[in-house]
LOLOFI-438374 format. One record per residue (C-alpha): x, y, z; residue in three letters; residue number from 1. Coordinates in steps of 0.001 Angstrom, whole numbers, always signed. Layout:
BEGIN
         x         y         z   res     n
         X         Y         Z   ALA   NUM
...
//
This chain:
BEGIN
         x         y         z   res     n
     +4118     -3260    -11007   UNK     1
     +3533      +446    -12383   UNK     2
     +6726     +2059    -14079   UNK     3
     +5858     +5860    -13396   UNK     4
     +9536     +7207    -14658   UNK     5
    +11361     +5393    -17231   UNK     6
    +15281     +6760    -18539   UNK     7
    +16962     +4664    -21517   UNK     8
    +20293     +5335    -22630   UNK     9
    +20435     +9159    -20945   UNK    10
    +23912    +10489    -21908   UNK    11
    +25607    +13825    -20400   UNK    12
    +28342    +15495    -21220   UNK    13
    +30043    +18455    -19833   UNK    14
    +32891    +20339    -21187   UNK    15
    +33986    +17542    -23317   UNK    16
    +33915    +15505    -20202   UNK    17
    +31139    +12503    -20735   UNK    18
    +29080    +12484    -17190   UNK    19
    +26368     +9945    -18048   UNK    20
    +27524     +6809    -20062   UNK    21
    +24379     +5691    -21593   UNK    22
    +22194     +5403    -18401   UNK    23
    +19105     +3062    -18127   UNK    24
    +17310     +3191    -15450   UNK    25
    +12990     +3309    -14043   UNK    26
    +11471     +4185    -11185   UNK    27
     +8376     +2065     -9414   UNK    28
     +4754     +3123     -7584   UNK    29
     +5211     +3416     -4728   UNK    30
     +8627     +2628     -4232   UNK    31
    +11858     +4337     -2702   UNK    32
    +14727     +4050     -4816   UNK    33
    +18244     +5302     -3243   UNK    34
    +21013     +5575     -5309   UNK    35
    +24573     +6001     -3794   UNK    36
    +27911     +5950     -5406   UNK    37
    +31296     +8016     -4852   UNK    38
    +31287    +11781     -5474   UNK    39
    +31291    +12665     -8931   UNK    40
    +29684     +9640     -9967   UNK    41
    +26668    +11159    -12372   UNK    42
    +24210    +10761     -9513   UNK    43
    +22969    +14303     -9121   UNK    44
    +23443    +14366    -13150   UNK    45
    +21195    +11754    -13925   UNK    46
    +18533    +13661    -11049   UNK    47
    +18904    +16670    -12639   UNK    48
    +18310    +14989    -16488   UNK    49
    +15412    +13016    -15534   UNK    50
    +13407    +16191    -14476   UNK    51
    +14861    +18610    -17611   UNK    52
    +16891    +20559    -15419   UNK    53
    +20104    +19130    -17434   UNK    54
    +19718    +18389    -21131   UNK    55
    +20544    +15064    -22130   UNK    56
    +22248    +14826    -25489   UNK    57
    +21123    +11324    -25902   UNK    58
    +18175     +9275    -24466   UNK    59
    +15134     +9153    -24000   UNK    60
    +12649     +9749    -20388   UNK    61
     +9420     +8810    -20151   UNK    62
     +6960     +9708    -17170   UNK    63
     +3851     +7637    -17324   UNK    64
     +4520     +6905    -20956   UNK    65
     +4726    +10918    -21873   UNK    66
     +7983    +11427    -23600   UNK    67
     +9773    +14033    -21033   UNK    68
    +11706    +17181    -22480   UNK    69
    +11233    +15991    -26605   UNK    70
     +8826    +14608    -28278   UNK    71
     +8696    +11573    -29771   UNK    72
    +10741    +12654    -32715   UNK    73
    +13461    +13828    -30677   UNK    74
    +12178    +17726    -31146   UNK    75
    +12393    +20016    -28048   UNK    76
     +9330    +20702    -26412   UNK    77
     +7901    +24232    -25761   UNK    78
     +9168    +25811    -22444   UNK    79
     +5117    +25623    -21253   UNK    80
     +4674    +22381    -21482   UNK    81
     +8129    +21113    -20042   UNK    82
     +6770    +23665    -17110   UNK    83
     +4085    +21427    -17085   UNK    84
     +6077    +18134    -17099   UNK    85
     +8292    +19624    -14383   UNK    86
     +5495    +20392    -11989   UNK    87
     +4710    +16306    -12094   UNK    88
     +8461    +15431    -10883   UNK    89
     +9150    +17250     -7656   UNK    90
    +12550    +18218     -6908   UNK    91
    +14229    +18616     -3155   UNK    92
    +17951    +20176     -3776   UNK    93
    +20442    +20126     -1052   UNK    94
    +19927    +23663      -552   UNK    95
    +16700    +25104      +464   UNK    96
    +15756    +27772     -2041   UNK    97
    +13247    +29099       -72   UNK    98
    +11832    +32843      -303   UNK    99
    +13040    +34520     +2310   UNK   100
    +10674    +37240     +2680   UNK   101
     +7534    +34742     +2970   UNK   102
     +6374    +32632     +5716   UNK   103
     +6871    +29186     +6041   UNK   104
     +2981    +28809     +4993   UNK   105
     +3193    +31429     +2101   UNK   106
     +6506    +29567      +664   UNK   107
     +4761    +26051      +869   UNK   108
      +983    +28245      -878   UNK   109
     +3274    +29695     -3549   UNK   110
     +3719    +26600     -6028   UNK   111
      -455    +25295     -5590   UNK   112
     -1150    +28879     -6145   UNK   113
       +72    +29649     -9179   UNK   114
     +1446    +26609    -11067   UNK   115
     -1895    +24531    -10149   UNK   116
     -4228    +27574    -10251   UNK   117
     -5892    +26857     -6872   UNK   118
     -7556    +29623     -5296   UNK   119
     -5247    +31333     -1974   UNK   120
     -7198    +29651       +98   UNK   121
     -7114    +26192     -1387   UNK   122
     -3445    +26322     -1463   UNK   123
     -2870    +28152     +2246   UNK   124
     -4983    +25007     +3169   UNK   125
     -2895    +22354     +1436   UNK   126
      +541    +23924     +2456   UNK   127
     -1118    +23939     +6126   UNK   128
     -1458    +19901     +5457   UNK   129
     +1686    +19451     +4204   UNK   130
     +3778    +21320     +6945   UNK   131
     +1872    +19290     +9347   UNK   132
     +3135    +16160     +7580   UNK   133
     +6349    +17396     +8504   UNK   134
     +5728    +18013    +11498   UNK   135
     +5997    +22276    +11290   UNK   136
     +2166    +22637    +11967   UNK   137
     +3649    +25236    +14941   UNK   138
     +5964    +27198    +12626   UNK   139
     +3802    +27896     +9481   UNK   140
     +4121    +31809    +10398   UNK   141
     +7828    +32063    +10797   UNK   142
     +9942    +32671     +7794   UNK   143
    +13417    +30785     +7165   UNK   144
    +15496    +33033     +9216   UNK   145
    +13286    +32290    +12079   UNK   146
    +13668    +28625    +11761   UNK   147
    +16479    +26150    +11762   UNK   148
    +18499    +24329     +8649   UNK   149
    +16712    +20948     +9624   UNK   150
    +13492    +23190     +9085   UNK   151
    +13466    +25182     +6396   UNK   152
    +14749    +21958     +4558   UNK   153
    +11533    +20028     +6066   UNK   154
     +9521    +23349     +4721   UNK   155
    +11476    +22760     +1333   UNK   156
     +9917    +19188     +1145   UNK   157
     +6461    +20296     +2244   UNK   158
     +6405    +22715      -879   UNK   159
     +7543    +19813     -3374   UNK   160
     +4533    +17552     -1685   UNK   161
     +2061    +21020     -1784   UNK   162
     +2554    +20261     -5442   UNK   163
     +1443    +16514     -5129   UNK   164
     +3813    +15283     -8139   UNK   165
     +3874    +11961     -9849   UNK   166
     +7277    +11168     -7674   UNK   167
     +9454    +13388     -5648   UNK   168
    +13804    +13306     -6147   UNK   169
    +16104    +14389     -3463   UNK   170
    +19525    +15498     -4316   UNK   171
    +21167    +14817      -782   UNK   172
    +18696    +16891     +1166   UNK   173
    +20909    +16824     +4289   UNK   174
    +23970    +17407     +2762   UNK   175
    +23965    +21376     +3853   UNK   176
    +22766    +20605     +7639   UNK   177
    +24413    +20382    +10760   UNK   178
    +25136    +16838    +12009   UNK   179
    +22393    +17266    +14563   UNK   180
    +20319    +18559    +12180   UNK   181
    +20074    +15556     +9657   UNK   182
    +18070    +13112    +11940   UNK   183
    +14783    +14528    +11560   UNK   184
    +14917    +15594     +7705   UNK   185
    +16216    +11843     +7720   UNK   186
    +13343    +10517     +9840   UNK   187
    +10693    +12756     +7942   UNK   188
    +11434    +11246     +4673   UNK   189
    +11409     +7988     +6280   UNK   190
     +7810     +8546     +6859   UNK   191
     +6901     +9529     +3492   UNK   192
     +8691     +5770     +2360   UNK   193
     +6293     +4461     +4713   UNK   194
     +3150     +6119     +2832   UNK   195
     +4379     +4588      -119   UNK   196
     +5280     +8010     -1753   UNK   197
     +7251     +7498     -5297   UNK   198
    +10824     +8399     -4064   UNK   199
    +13686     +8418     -5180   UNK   200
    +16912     +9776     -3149   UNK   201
    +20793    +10495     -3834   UNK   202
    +22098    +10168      -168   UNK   203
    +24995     +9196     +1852   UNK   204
    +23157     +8602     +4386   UNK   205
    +23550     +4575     +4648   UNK   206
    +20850     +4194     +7133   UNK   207
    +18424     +5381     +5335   UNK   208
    +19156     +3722     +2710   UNK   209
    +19024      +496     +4436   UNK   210
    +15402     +1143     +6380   UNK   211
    +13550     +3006     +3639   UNK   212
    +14774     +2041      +576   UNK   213
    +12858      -754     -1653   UNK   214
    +15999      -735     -4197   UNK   215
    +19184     +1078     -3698   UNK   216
    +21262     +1904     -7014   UNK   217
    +25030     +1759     -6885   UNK   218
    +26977     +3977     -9460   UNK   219
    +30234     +4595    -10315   UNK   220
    +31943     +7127    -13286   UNK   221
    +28542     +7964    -14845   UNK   222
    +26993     +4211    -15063   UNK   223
    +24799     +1941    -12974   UNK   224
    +27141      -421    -11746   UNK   225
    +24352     -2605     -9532   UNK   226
    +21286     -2436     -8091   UNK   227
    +19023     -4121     -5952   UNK   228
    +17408     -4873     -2588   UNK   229
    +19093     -3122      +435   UNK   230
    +20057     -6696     +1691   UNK   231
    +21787     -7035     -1641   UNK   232
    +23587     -4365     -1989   UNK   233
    +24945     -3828     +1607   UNK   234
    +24952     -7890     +2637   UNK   235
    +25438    -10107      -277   UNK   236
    +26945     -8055     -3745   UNK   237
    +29735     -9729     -4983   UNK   238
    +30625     -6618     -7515   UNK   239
    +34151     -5498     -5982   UNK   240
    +33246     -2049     -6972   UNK   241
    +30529     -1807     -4939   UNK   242
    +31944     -3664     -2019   UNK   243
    +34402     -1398     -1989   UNK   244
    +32728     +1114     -1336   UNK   245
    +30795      +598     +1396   UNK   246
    +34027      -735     +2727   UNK   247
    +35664     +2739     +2786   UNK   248
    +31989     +3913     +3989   UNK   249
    +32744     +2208     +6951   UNK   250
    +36581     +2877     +7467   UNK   251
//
């Protein structure tokens, strides 16, 4: 099995307050990794490291065997080529981000455009695609205020697959919607699983978790405290921490 992402020993601190505790942890082709754990556990953190957005003070990432963020000497890369690095790790936050004075089709064009170089009508072709694949092919001329939370999100993840990176991460892409809402980002990123897109998601959302996931990672005050198959996890752990917490889950 192809290792695409690889983190060793990732360690983040903030304020004198240690947020990662010497993390370890890889991601798989192909696969969709969840991870869950109580708020304020590092999972966002360790997201946020393993594409450069947070520093790490300590620890190393590698995406296919490319050091991420430093070289191999532990010196900072130039700010072009982590731009480069970046554009291979997509990255859905729980907020949209989207430009509100362009289209649906002209936010989803903007990143193949000019991060990739593709000509305007290459990329206005592959963001038509990719709002298609989730399932906006009607609303590519409307711009965010015209369309609904559950939408613009859905435009959101069109852009990051516009970009076609090594592996996409979600940082609890539904946590901003309605309740109504959720079900079809939900559902739409259950289809990318199903492609056998290289996923990985922080959610609360157990159901997901349990149909789409190929390994679901449990943490817990800034360390992996688990992991495994969803059957494992949710059915058979015997770690009291994690049982725990799905126990309160379901309270």
């Amino acid at each position: 099995m192809t290792i695409v992402l690889q983190a060793t020993g990732l360690t983040k601190s903030f304020h004198q307050r240690t947020i990662l505790h010497g993390v370890s942890f890889s991601v798989n082709e192909g696969e969709t990794t969840v991870i869950i754990g109580p708020s304020g556990s590092g999972k966002t953190t360790l997201l946020r490291c393993l594409n450069w957005l947070e520093t790490p003070e300590a620890g190393t990432i590698l995406l296919r065997g490319e050091s991420i963020g430093r070289d191999a000497s532990g010196r900072e890369l130039p700010e072009a080529v982590l731009a480069r690095q970046r554009s291979r790790i997509g990255f859905v936050f729980q907020r949209f981000n989207l430009f509100a004075h362009l289209s649906a089709l002209d936010n989803v064009a903007i990143g193949p455009q000019r991060v990739l170089g593709l000509s305007p009508k290459e990329a206005r072709e592959r963001a038509r695609v990719e709002l298609a694949r989730v399932h906006l092919a009607s609303h590519v001329d409307k711009r965010p205020s015209q369309l609904s939370g559950g939408q613009q999100q859905r435009v959101a993840i069109a852009r990051t697959l516009a970009m076609q990176p090594d592996l996409i991460l979600f940082d609890e892409p539904t946590s901003a919607l309605d309740p109504e809402l959720v079900t079809e980002v939900v559902d739409v990123m259950r289809e990318l699983a199903q492609t056998g897109l290289t996923m990985v998601a922080v959610t609360h959302e157990m159901r997901f978790a349990r149909s789409a996931a190929n390994r679901v990672v449990f943490m817990d005050n800034g360390a992996v405290i688990e992991e495994g198959t969803p059957e494992q996890i949710f059915d058979t752990s015997t770690n009291e921490r994690t049982r725990r917490f799905l126990a309160h889950l379901q309270e």
